[in-house]
C-alpha positions as CSV (number, residue, x, y, z in Angstrom):
1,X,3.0,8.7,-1.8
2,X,5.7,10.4,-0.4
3,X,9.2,10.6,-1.4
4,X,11.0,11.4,1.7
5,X,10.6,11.7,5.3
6,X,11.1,15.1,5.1
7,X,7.8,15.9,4.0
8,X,6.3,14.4,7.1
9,X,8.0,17.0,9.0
10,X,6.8,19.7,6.4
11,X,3.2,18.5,6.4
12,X,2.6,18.5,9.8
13,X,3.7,22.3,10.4
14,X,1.8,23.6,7.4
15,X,-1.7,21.5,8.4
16,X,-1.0,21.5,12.3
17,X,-1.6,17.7,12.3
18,X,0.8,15.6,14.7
19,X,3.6,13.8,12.6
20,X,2.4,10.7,13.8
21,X,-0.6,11.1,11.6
22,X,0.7,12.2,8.7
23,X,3.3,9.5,8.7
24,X,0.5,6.8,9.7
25,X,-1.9,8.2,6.7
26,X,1.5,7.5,4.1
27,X,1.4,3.8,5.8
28,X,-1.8,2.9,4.2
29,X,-1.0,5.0,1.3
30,X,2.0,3.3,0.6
31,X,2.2,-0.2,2.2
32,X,5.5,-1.5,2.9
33,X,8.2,-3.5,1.1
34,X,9.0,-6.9,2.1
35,X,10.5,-10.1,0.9
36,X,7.8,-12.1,1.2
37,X,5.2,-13.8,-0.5
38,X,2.4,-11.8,1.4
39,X,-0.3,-9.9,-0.2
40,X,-0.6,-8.4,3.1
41,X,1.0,-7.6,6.3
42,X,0.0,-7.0,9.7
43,X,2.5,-6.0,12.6
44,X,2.8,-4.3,15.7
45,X,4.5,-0.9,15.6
46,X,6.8,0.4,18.4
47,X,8.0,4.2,18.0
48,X,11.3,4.6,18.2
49,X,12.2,8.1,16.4
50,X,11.6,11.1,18.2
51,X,11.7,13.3,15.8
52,X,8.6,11.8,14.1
53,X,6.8,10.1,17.3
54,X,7.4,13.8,19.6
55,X,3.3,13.3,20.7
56,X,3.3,9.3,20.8
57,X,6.3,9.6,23.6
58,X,5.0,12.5,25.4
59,X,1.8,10.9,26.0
60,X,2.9,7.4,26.6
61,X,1.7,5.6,23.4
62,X,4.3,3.2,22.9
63,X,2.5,0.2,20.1
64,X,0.4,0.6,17.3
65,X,-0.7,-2.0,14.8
66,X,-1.6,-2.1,11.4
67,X,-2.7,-4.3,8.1
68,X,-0.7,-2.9,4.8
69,X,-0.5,-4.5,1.7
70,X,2.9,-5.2,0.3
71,X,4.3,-2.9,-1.9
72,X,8.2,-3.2,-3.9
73,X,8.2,0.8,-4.7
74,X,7.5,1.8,-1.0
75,X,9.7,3.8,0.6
76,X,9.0,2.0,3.6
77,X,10.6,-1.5,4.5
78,X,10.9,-4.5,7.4
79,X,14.9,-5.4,7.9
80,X,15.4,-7.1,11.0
81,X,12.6,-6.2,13.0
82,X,12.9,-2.5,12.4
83,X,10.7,-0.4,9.7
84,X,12.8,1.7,7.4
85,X,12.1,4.6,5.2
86,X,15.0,5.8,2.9
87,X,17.7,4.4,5.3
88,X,16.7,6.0,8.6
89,X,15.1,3.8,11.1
90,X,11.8,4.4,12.6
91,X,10.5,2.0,15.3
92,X,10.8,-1.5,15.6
93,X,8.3,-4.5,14.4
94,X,6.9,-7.1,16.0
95,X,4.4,-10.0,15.6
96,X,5.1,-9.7,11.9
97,X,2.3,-11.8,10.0
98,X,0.3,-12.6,6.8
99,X,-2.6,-10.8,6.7
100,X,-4.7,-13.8,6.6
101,X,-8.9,-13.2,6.2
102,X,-10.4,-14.8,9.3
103,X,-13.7,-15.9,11.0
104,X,-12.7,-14.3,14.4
105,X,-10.4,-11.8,15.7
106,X,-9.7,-9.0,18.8
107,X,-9.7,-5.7,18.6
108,X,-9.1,-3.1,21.7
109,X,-6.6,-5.2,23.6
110,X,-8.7,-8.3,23.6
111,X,-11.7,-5.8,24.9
112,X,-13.7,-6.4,21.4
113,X,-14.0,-9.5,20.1
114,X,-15.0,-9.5,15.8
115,X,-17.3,-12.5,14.0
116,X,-17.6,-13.3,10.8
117,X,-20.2,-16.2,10.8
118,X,-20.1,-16.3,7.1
119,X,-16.5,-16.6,5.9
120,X,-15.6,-13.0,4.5
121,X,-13.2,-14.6,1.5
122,X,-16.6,-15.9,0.3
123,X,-17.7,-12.0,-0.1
124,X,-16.8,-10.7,-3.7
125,X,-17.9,-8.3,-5.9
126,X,-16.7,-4.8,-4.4
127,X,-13.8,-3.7,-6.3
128,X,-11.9,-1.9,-4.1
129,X,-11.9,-4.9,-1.2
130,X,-8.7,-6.7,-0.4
131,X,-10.6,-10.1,0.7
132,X,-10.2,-11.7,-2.7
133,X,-6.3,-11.3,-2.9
134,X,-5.8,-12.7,1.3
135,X,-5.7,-16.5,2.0
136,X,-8.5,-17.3,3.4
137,X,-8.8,-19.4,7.3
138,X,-12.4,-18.5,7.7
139,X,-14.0,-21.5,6.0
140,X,-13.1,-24.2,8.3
141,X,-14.9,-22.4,11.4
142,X,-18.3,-22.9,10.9
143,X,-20.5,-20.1,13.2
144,X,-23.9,-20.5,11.2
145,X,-26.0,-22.4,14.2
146,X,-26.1,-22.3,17.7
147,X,-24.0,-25.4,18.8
148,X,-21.2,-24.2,16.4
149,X,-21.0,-20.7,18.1
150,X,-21.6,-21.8,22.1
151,X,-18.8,-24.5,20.7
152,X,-16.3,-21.5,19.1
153,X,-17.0,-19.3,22.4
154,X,-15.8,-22.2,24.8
155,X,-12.4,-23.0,22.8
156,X,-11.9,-18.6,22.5
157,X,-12.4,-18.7,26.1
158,X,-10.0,-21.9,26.7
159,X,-7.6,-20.2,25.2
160,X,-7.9,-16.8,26.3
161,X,-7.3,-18.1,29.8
162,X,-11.3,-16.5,30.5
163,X,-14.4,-17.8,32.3
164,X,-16.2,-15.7,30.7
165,X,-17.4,-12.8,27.9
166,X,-18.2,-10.1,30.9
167,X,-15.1,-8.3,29.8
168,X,-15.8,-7.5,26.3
169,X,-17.4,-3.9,25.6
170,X,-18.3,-5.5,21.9
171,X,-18.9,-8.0,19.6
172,X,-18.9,-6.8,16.2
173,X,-20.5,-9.1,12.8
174,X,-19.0,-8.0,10.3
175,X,-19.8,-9.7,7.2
176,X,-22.1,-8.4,4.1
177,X,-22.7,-12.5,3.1
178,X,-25.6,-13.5,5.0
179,X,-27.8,-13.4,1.4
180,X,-31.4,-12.9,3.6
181,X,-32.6,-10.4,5.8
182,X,-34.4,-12.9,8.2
183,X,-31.7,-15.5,8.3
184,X,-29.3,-12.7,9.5
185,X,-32.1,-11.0,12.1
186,X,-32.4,-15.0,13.2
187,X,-29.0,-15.0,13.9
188,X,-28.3,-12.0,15.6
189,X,-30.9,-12.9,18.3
190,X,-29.8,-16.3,18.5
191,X,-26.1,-14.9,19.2
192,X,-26.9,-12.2,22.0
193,X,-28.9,-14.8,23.6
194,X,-25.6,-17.6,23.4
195,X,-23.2,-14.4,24.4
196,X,-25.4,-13.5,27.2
197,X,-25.5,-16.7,29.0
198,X,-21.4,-16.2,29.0
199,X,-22.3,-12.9,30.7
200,X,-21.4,-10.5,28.0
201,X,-23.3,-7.1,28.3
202,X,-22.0,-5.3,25.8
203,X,-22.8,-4.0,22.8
204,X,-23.8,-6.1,19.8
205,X,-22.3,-4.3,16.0
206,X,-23.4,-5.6,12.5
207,X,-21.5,-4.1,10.2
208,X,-23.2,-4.6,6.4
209,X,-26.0,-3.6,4.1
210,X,-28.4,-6.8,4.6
211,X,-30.8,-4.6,7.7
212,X,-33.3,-2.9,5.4
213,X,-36.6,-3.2,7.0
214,X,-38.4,-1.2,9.7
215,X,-39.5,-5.0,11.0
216,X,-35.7,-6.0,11.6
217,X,-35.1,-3.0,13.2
218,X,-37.8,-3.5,15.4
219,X,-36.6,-7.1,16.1
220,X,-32.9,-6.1,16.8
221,X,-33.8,-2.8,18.9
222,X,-34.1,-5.6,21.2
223,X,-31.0,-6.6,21.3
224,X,-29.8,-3.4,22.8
225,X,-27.1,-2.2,23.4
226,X,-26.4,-2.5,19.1
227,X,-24.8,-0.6,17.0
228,X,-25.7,-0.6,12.8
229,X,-23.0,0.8,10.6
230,X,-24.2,0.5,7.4
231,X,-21.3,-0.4,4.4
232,X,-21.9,2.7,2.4
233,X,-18.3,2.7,1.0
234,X,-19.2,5.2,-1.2
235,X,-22.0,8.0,-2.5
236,X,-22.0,8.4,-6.5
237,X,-21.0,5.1,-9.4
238,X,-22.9,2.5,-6.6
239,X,-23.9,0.4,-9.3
240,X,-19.9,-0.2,-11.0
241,X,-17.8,-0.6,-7.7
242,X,-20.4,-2.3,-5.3
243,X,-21.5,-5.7,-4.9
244,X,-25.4,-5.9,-5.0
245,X,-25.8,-6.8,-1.4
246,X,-24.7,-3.1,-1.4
247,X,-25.4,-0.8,-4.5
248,X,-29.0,-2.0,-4.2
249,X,-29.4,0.5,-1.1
250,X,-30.2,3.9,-2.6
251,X,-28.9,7.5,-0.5
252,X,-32.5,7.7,0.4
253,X,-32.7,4.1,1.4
254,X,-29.7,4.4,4.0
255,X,-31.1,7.6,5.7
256,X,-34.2,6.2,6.0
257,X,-32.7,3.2,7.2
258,X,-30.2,4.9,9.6
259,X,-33.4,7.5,10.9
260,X,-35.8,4.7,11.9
261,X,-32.9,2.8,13.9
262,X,-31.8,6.2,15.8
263,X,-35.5,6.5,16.5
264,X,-34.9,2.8,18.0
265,X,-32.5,4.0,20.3
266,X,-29.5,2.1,18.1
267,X,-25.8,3.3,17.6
268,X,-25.8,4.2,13.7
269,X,-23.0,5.2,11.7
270,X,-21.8,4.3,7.7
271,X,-18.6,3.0,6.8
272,X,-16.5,4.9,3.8
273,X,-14.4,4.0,1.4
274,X,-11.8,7.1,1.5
275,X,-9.8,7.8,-2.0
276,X,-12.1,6.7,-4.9
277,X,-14.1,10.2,-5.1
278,X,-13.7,13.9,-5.9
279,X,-13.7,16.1,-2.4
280,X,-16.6,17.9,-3.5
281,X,-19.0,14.8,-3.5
282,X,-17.4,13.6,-0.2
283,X,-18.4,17.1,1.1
284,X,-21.8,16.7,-0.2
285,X,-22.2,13.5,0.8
286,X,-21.2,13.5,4.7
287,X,-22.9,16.8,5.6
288,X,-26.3,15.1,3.7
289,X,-25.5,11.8,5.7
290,X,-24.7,13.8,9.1
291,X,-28.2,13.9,10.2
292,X,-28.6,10.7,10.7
293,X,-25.9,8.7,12.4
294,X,-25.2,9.6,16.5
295,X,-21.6,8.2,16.5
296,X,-18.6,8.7,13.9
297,X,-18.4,6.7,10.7
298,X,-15.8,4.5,10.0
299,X,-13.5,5.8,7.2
300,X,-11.0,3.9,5.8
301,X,-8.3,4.7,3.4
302,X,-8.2,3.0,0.4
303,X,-5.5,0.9,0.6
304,X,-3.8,-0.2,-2.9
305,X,-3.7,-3.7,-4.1
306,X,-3.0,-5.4,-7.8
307,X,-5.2,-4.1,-10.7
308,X,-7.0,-1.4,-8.6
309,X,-5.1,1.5,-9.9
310,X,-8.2,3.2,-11.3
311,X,-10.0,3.0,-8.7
312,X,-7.9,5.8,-7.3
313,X,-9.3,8.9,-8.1
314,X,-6.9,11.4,-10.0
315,X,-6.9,14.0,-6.9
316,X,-6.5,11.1,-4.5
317,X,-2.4,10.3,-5.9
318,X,-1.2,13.5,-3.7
319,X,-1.0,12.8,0.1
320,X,-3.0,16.7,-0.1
321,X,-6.2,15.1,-1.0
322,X,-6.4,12.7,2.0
323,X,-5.3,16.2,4.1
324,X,-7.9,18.6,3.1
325,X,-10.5,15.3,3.6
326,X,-9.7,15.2,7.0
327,X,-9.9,19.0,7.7
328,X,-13.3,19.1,6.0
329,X,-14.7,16.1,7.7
330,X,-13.4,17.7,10.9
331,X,-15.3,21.1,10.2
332,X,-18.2,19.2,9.2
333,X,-18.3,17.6,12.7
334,X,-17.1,19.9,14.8
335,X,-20.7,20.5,16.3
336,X,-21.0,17.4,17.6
337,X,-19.3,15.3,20.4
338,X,-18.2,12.5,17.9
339,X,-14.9,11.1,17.6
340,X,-13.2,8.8,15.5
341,X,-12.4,5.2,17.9
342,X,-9.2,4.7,17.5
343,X,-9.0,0.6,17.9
344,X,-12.1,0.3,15.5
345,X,-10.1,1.0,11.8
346,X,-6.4,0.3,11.2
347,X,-6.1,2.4,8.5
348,X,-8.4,5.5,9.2
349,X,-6.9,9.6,8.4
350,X,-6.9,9.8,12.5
351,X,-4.9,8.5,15.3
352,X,-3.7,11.1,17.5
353,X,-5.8,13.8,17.2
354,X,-9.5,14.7,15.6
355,X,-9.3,18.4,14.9
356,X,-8.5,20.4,18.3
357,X,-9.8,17.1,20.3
358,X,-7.3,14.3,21.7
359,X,-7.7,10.9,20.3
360,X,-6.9,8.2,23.0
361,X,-7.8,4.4,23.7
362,X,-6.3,1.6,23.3
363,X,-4.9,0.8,19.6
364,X,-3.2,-2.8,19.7
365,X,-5.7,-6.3,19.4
């Protein structure tokens, strides 16, 4: 998206957002160039330029991480460890990986701990996901039964050097591949009972569209403490970008949906897709969808791959798009005492700062 690092520096003053999140939001936006015969990357980010990382080094935020797909007309690139934009170094790289689609993975500093029980790269039909194009490790690990998961949480713990799950806050399920509402409400009891003989008390997420009935929610209310976030991705054309698991659910469906789990006493939020609609129906769509969630949905950049150049829409190719989305989320929100979480989405408009309010947890694995 943007040409030169200069333009980081002009953003930021004319939108008083930090640098760091300007540049961050131009990560996604851009990916990175790389030799390599990666789809996708993933890395650790350590600031090293204070002229763009002023915030990150005055409040002692020295790692980020992120997933990017790999792009030869970036302007950023990986030489020797270091990520480069235009010749001028910006902070060094480490745990440089492919961007591999997996059954299990930490989030939070080990804190959160995410399970796909049904292999993700199985999960098609979505056009502006990424799964399709990453090599898949997620079929080998099996999580679909009971011995299979108490087996899967005894090696994590082996090698996590852990006795037990009592540290983790979460354990997120994110997968939209179950293919049957029971089957999935099945599973999610059997799994908090598993986790909760490992002494986990934390919360249990399922991210996905497959909860539709007032009966599951009465089953998984529960299972509390649990979070819903249902995989909205986006408000108007449901029925051309979405698989059916997900363009199936009507707006009226998901509110009704997110309303009865609130009344429940469950998190609820929607996930978003941010870059494939006009500013005006994102407007529309957020302050219709506001009523009904109680913590801050997860919005994630669209992140350019192969053949997915019109998905874009047309005011999405300036940088200014993703800007005035941010501002207008932030005044749509600014009545209420959510935040965007900072170690849930890698590639989210946020990371230092959510309007006038600080942004601060932990943001590596």
């Amino acid at each position: 998206m943007l040409k030169n690092l200069s333009e980081v520096i002009t953003l930021s003053k004319t939108y008083n957002i930090p640098t760091e999140d300007i540049l961050f939001l131009d990560f996604s936006l851009s990916g990175v160039k790389l030799n390599c015969p990666y789809v996708r990357v993933r890395f650790k980010f350590i600031p090293e330029n204070k002229l763009y990382f002023k915030i990150s080094f005055q409040r002692n935020i020295n790692e980020y991480f992120f997933a990017l797909p790999t792009n030869p007309h970036s302007i950023y690139c990986i030489k020797n460890n270091h990520l480069i934009a235009k010749e001028e170094e910006i902070g060094e790289v480490e745990c440089l990986a492919n961007d591999t689609c997996d059954s299990s993975y930490p989030r939070r500093g080990g804190t959160v701990l995410n399970l796909n029980p049904i292999p993700k790269s199985l999960c098609h039909g979505c056009k502006f996901c990424h799964t399709i194009l990453q090599d898949a490790r997620d079929k080998k690990e099996n999580l679909r039964d009971e011995i299979s998961l108490r087996r899967f949480i005894k090696e994590w713990l082996k090698k996590q050097k852990k006795t037990d799950l009592s540290h983790l806050i979460q354990v997120a399920i994110v997968t939209g591949c179950f293919g049957d509402e029971e089957k999935l409400v099945e599973w999610l009891k059997m799994a908090r009972k598993v986790l909760n003989e490992y002494k986990f008390n934390g919360e249990l997420f399922y991210y996905g569209s497959e909860i539709t009935k007032g009966g599951s929610l009465d089953e998984i209310s529960s299972l509390k403490p649990f979070g819903l976030c249902i995989s909205l991705e986006c408000f108007e054309k449901r029925n051309l970008i979405l698989r059916y698991t997900k363009r199936r659910l009507k707006i009226k469906d998901i509110k009704r949906i997110l309303k009865e789990a609130m009344e429940r006493g469950i998190r609820t939020n929607f996930s978003y897709i941010l870059g494939i609609e006009p500013l005006e129906i994102i407007n529309e769509g957020f302050k219709e969808l506001k009523p009904y969630i109680n913590s801050f949905p997860v919005i994630n950049v669209f992140q350019l791959h192969q053949e997915q150049e019109d998905l874009r829409c047309k005011e999405a190719l300036s940088i200014n798009y993703y800007i005035k989305v941010r501002k207008m989320i932030e005044k749509i929100f600014e009545d209420k005492k959510i935040t965007p979480r900072v170690w849930e989405n890698y590639r989210s408009p946020w990371y230092l700062q959510f309007g006038r309010r600080v942004l601060d947890d932990i943001r590596v694995p």
